[in-house]
C-alpha atoms as one frame of an Amber mdcrd trajectory, in Angstrom:
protein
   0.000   0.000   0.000   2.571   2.409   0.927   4.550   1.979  -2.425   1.373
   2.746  -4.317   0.603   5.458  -2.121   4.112   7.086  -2.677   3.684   6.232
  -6.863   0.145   8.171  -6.820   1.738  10.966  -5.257   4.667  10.960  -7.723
   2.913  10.731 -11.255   0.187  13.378  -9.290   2.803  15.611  -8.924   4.842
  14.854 -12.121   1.494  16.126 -13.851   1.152  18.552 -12.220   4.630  20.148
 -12.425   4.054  19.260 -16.823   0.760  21.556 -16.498   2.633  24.683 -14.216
   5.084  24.638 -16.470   3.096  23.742 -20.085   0.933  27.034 -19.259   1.551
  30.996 -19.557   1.233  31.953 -16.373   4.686  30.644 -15.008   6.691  32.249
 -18.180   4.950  35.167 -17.409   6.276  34.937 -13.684   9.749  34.036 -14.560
   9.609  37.719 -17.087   8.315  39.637 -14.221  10.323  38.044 -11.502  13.516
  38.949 -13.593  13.037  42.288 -14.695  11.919  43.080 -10.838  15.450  41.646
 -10.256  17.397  43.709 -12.436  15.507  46.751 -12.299  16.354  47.003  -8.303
  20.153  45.446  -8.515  20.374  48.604 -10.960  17.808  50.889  -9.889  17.526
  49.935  -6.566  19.445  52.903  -4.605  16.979  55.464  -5.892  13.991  53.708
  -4.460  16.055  53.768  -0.998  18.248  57.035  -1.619  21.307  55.226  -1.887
  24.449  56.493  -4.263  25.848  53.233  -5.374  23.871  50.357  -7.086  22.694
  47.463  -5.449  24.888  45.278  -6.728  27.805  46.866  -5.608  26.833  45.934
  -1.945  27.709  42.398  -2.526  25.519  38.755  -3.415  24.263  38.542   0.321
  23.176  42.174   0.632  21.640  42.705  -2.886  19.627  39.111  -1.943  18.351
  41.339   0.963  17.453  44.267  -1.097  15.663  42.073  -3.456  13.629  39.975
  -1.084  12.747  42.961   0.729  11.093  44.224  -2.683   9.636  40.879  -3.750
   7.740  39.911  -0.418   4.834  40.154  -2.545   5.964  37.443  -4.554   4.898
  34.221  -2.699   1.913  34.942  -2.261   0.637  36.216  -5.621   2.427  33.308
  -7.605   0.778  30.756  -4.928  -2.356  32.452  -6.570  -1.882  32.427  -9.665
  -0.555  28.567  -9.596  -3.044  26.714  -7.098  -6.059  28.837  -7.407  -7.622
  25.873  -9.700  -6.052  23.013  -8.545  -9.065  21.376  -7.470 -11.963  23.635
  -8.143 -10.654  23.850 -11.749 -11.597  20.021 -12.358 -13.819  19.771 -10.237
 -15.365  22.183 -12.816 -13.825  20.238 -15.839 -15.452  17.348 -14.235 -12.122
  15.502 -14.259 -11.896  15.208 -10.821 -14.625  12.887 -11.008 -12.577  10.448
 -13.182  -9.566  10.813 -11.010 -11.827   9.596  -7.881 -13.976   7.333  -9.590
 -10.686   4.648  -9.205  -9.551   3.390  -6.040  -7.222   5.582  -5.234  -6.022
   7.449  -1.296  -7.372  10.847  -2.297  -4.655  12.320   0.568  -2.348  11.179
  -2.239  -4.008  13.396  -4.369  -4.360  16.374  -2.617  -0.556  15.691  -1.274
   0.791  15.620  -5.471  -1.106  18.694  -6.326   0.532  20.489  -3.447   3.644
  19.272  -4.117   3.682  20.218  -7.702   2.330  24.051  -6.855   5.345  24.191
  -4.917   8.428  22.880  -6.338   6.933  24.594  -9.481   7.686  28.271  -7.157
  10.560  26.584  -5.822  12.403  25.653  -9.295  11.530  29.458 -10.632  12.711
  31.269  -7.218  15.945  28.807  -6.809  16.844  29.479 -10.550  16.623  33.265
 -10.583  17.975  33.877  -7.016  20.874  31.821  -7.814  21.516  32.971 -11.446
  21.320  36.539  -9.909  23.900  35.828  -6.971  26.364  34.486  -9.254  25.454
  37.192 -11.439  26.342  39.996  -8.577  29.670  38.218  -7.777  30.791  38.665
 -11.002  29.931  42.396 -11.363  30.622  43.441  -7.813  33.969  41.345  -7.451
  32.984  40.228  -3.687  32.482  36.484  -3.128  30.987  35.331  -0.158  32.217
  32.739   2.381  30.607  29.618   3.018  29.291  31.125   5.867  27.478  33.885
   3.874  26.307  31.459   0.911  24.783  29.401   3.739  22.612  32.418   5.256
  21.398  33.379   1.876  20.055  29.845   0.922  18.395  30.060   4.311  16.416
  33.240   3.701  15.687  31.690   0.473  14.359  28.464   2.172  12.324  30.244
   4.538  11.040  32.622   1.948   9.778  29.234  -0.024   8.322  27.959   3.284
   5.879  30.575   3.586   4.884  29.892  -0.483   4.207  26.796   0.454   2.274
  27.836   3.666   0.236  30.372   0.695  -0.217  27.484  -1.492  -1.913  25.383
   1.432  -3.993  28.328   1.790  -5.599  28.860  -1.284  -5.827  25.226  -2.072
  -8.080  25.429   0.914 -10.335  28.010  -0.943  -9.955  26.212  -4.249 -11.268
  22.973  -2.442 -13.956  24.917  -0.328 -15.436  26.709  -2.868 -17.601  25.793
  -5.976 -16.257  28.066  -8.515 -13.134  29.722 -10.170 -14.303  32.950  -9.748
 -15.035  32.892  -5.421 -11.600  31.292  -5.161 -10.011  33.654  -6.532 -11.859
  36.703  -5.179 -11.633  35.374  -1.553  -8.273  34.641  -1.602  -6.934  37.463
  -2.867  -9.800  39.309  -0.190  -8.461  36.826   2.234  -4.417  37.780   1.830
  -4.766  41.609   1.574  -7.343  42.218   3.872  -8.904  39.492   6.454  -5.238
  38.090   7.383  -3.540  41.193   8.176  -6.086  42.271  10.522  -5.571  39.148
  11.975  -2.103  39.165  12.050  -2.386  42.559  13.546  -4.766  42.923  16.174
  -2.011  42.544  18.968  -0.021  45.374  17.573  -2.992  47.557  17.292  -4.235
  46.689  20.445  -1.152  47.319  21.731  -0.905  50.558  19.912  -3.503  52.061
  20.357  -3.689  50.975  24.606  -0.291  52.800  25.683  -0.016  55.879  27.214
   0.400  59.239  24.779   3.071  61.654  25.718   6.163  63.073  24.960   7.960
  59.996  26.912   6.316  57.502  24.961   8.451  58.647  21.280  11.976  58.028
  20.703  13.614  59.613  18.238  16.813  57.331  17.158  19.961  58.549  15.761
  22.296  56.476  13.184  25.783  58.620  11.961  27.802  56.206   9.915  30.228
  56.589   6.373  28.996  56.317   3.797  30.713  53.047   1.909  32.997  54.217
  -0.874  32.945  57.544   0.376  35.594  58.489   2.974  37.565  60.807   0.472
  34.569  62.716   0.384  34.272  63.196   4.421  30.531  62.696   3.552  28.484
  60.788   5.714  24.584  59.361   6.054  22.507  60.484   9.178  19.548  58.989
   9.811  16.600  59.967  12.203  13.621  57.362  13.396  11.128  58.061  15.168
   8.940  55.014  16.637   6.250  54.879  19.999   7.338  51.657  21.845   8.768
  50.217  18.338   5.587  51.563  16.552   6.752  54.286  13.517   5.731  58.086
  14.567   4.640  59.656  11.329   3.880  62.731  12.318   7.083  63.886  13.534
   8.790  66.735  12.286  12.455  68.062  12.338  14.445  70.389  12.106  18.515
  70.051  11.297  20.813  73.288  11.581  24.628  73.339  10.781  27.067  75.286
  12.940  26.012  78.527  10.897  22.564  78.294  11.642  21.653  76.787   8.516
  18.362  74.685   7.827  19.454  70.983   6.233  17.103  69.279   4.227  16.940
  65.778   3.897  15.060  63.039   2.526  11.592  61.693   4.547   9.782  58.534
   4.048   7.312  57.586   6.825   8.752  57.802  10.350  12.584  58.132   8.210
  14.619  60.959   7.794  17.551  60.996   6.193  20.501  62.936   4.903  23.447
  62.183   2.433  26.742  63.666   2.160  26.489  65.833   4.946  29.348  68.447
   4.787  31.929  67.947   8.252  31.351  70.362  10.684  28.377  70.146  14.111
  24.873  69.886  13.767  22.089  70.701  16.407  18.621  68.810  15.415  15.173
  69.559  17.414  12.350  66.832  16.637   8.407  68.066  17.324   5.279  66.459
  17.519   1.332  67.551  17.785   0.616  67.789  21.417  -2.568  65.029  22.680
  -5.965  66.568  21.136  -4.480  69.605  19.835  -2.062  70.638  16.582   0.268
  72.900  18.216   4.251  71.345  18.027   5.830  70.365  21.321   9.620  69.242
  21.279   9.950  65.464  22.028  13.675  65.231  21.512  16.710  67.166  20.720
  20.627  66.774  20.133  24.033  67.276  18.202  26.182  65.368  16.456  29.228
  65.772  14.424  30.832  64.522  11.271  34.035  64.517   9.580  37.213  63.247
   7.818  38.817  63.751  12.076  36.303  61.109  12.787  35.365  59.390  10.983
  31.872  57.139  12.238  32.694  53.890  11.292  33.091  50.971  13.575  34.331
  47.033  13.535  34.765  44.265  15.937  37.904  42.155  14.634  39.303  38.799
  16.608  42.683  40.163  18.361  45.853  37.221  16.921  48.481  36.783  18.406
  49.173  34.049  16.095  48.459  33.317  12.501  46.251  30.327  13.450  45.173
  31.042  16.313  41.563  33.453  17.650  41.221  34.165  20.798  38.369  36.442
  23.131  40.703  39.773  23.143  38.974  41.868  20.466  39.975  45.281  18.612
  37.335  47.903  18.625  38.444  50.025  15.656  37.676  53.588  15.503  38.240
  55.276  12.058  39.857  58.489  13.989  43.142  58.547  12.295  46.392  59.106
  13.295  46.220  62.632  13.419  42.968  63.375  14.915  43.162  66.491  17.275
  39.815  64.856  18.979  39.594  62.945  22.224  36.681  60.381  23.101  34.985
  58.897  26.020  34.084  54.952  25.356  32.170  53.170  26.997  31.185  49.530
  25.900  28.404  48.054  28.221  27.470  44.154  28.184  23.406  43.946  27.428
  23.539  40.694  29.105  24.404  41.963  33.160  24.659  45.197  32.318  28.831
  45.325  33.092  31.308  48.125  32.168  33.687  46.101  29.969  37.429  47.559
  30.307  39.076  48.879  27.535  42.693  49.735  26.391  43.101  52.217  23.785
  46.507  52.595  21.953  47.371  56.348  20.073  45.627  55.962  16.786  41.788
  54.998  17.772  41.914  51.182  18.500  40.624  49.926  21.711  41.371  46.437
  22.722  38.415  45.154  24.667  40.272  42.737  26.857  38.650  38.549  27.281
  35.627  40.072  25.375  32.798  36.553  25.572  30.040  36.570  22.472  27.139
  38.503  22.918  25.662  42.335  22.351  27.047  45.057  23.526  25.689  49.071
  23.917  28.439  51.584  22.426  28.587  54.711  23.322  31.249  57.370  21.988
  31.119  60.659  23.156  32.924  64.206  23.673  32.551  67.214  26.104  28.675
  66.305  26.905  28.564  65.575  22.489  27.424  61.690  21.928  28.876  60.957
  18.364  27.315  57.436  18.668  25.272  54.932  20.523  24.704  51.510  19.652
  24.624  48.020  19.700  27.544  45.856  18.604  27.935  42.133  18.656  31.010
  40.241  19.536  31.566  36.758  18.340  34.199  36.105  20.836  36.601  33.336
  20.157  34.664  32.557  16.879  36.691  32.762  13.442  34.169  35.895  12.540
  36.110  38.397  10.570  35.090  42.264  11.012  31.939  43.323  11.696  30.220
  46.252  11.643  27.334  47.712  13.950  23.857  46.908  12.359  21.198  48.120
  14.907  18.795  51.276  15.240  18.271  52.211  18.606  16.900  49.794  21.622
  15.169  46.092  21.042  11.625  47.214  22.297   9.855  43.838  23.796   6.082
  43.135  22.807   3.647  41.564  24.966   3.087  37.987  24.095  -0.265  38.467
  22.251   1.285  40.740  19.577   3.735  37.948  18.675   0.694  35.101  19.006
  -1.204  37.322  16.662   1.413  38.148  14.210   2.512  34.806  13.881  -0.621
  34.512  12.012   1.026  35.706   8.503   3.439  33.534   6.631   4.781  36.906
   5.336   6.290  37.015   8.222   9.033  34.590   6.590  10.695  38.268   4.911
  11.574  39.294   8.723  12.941  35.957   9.497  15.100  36.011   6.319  16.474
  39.367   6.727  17.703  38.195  10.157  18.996  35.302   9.088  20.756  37.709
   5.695  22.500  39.084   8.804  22.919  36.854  10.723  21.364  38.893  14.214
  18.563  36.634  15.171  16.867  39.593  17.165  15.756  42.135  15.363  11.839
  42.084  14.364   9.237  40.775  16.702   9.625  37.109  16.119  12.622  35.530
  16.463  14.141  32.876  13.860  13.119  30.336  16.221   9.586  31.944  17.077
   9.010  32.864  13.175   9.966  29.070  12.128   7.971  27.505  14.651   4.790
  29.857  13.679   5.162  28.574  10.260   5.434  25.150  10.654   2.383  25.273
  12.757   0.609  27.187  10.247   1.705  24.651   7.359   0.317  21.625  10.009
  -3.012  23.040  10.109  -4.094  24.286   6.577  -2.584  20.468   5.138  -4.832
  19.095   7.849  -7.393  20.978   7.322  -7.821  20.984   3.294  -7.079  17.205
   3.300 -10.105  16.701   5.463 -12.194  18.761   3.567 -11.119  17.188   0.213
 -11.915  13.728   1.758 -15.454  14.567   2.535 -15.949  16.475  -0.703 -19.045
  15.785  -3.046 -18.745  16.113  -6.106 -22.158  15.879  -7.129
């Protein structure tokens, strides 16, 4: 029996995978998904205000780029594939021959899913990895193992919640009677009735804490811009968030040392400015008071920028030896050699919350002494000035190479029901594979672990659910 079981579901799914690919609809995919690929490896930077193309950034960063662009993806080509997979012949009436013989309709129903899917999976593995190797080439960086192995894991996950999508609206197309409701309620179902779902906590949450000035952060990001150091130019960037939440309707305003206004780029809760010429700024951020429209100040500060420091900083493994790594790390500031400025450091583990000691040498590098793996708060300042504050992670004894700071602000933790309800959404998958891109594992509200386990569950229950409905359907 269980041969025959595992033949059905083979020559199922070999006929299916003939029809995907046999049709229009998946060469029309592969056209779109490709020129949505090349358009933001070469394009890309204007959409985010960025001065070098995307492909410059290197394969595992351009992969981020481009997932974070084609989230949309998944779920429209699980609608296009499997939105007739079994109300189309039931239709056709050629379900009714296939379960006229005797034959396990879970094998059915299992080789139609499994065709849906490795018919997304073939198109998605071809182009992502045709478009690595094809930023390799033109930006000259090749990845470690390390980094190739992260990328084919954001991938994976990213095909994990297709095939949650495909479960999904091969529910519909089992449920429902005709073409036309399948369609209309899934797409309904995906843009609309899920995302409420998936967000009810966060609204809740939202809309349930306290309004007030303390309640907004406004956080600050100064780093160099990459391939621009001979230009002393650097990229500032303001957020503004309510417990993690974006503020919209915060405004700013950024002077120079002469008084003058700065103008810089704003998209939602984002500011940000380019090339900013060396020298101090002063920055005041307002927002509408509770129940009225005047402006109240909710945050202000300085920083400064220039070739005498430079904002840039890495975490490299201290050797003593060619072979050998050990826990002693460098913290590199780019000051310079001939910097006339002097800083206050202060590195801070997140874990207990302990000063960790630091020996600086003349030309910026601080040797954080027995260093363990884990995140650490950096803060850099001068006379009462904070050039920087912000989370770096140490790999310890690990063979890591340098790494750079990658965090905005403070980790702001979410009661339990906002991650229960946002666990609802296999888009959640593009959060997941950003953090995995980076290899973090904390930033977003789920964590790799949290986001995986949400998605398994969710695949467990729509399989269940749409094979029991497809063994009780009738088709008369």
């Amino acid at each position: 029996m269980i041969p025959n079981r595992f033949k059905i579901i083979y020559e199922v799914t070999r006929k299916e995978l003939f029809e995907h690919f046999k049709t229009m609809r998946l060469l029309v995919i592969i056209i779109i998904f490709v020129t949505v690929f090349f358009i933001i490896m070469g394009l890309g930077h204007y959409l985010v205000g960025g001065s070098t193309p995307v492909y410059e950034r290197g394969p595992n960063e351009a992969l981020g780029v481009l997932l974070a662009f084609a989230f949309l993806f998944p779920p429209i080509i699980a609608i296009v594939l499997a939105y007739d997979v079994i109300v189309g012949e039931r239709t056709r009436r050629s379900l009714h021959l296939i379960l006229s013989k005797p034959v396990d309709r879970s094998s059915i129903y299992t080789g139609k899913f499994l065709g849906a899917f490795l018919s997304i999976s073939i198109v998605y593995l071809i182009v992502c990895t045709v478009g690595y190797i094809v930023v390799i080439i033109f930006s000259g960086k090749v990845p470690n193992l390390n980094e190739v192995g992260r990328a084919y894991g954001a991938i994976g996950v990213i095909l994990f919640s297709a095939a949650c999508w495909i479960l999904f609206v091969m529910l519909f197309s089992t449920s429902f009677k005709t073409v036309t409701s399948t369609i209309v309620f899934s797409v309904m179902f995906w843009l609309f009735i899920l995302n409420l779902l998936s967000q009810s906590g966060y609204l809740y949450f939202m809309f349930t804490q306290e309004s007030g000035d303390e309640t907004i952060t406004v956080d600050l990001l100064v780093s160099q811009a990459e391939g621009q150091e001979a230009l002393g130019g650097t990229s500032v960037i303001f957020m503004a968030h309510n417990f993690g939440i974006p503020a919209l309707n915060v405004e700013y305003d950024v002077r120079s040392e002469n008084g003058s206004e700065m103008q810089g780029n704003k998209l939602f809760s984002l500011l940000t400015f380019y090339l900013l010429p060396q020298g101090n700024y002063t920055w005041t951020a307002e927002a509408p008071e509770e129940d009225t429209n005047n402006l109240e100040t909710i945050a202000k500060g300085s920083f400064y920028i220039g070739q005498e420091f430079v904002p840039y900083v890495s975490i490299m493994p201290f050797m003593e030896d060619d072979d050998d790594y050990y826990n002693d790390v460098v913290l590199l500031l780019g000051t310079g050699v001939d910097s006339n400025l002097t800083f206050d450091l202060q590195v801070t583990s997140l874990e207990d919350n302990k000063v960790v000691h630091q020996e600086s040498d003349y030309n910026g590098q601080y040797f954080l002494k027995n260093l363990e793996k884990g995140d650490y708060r950096l803060t850099i300042s001068n006379e009462n000035m904070t050039y920087m504050n912000t989370t770096v992670h140490s790999y310890g004894s690990e063979e890591s190479g340098s790494q750079m700071y990658y965090t905005l602000g403070e980790d702001v933790e979410f009661p339990g029901y906002v991650k229960v309800t946002y666990a609802i959404n296999p888009d959640n998958a593009a959060s997941i594979s950003f953090q995995i891109l980076s290899g973090s594992g904390s930033s977003g509200i789920l964590t790799i672990g949290e986001g995986l386990l949400a998605l398994c569950l969710i695949f467990l229950i729509l399989f269940c659910l749409g094979l029991l409905i497809f063994s009780r359907i009738e088709l008369l």
